[in-house]
C-alpha positions as a Python dict, from the first residue, in 0.01 Angstrom:
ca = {
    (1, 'X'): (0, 0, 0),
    (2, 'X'): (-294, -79, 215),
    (3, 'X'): (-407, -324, 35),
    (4, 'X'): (-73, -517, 72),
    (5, 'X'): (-67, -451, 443),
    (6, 'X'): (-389, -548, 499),
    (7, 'X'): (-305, -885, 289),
    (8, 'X'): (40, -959, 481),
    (9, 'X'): (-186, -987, 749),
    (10, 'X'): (-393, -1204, 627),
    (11, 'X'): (-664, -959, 607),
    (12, 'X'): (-791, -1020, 247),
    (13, 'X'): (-1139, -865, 277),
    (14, 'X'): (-1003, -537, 374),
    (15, 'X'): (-770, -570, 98),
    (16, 'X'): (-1023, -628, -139),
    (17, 'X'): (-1214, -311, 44),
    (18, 'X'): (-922, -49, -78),
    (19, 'X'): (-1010, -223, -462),
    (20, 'X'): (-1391, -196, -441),
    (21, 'X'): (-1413, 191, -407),
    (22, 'X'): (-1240, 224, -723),
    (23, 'X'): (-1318, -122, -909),
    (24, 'X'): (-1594, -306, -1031),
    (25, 'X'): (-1637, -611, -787),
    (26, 'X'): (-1464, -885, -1094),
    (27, 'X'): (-1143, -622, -1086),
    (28, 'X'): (-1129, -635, -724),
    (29, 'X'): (-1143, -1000, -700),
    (30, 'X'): (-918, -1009, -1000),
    (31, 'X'): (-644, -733, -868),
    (32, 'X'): (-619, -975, -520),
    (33, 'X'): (-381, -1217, -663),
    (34, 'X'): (-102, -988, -749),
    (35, 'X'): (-115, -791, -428),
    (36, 'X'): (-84, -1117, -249),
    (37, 'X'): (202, -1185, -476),
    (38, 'X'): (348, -847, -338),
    (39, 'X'): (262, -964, 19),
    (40, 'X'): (392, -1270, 22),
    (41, 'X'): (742, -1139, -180),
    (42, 'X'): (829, -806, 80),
    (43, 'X'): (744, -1073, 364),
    (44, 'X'): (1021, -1291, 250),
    (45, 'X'): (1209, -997, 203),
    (46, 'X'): (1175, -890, 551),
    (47, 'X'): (989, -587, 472),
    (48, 'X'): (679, -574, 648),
    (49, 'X'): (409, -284, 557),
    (50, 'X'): (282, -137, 843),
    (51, 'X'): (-157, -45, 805),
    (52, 'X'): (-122, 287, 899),
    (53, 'X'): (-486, 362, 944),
    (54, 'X'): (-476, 60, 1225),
    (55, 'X'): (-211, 106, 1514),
    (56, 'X'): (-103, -251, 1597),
    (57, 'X'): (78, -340, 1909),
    (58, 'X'): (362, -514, 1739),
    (59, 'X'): (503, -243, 1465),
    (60, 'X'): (739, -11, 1558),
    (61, 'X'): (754, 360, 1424),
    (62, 'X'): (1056, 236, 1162),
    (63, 'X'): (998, -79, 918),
    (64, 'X'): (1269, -337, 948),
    (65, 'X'): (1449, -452, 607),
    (66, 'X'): (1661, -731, 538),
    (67, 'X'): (2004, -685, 423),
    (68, 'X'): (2223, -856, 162),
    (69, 'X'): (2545, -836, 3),
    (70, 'X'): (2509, -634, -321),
    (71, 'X'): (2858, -683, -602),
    (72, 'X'): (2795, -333, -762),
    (73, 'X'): (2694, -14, -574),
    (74, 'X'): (2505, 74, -916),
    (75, 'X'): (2176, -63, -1132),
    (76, 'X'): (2196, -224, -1401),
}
């Protein structure tokens, strides 16, 4: 979860930081793409991850989420 806050800010060496201390340098570089993926896809869904280790001025305590219409209460 760091990882993807640190890339939804655009942040991608500190991303690649949280991979590093548990990855050879090639997995790192190869585990960025998904978690950019992730980024990019809970941006658009109007969930932002807040970097909880770094207090920016513009997150609130709560995370904001997008809402949409859903045709069954249940998963399928």
């Amino acid at each position: 979860m760091h990882a993807i806050a640190a890339a939804q800010e655009e942040r991608i060496d500190v991303a690649r930081e949280q991979f590093e201390s548990w990855l050879p340098p090639i997995g790192a570089d190869w585990a960025l793409a998904p978690v950019k993926g992730l980024a990019t896809i809970f941006r658009m869904a109007g969930l932002i991850v807040p970097d909880r280790r770094i207090r920016a001025p513009n997150v609130g305590p709560t995370m904001a989420m997008k809402s949409w219409f859903v045709g069954s209460p249940t998963l399928h």
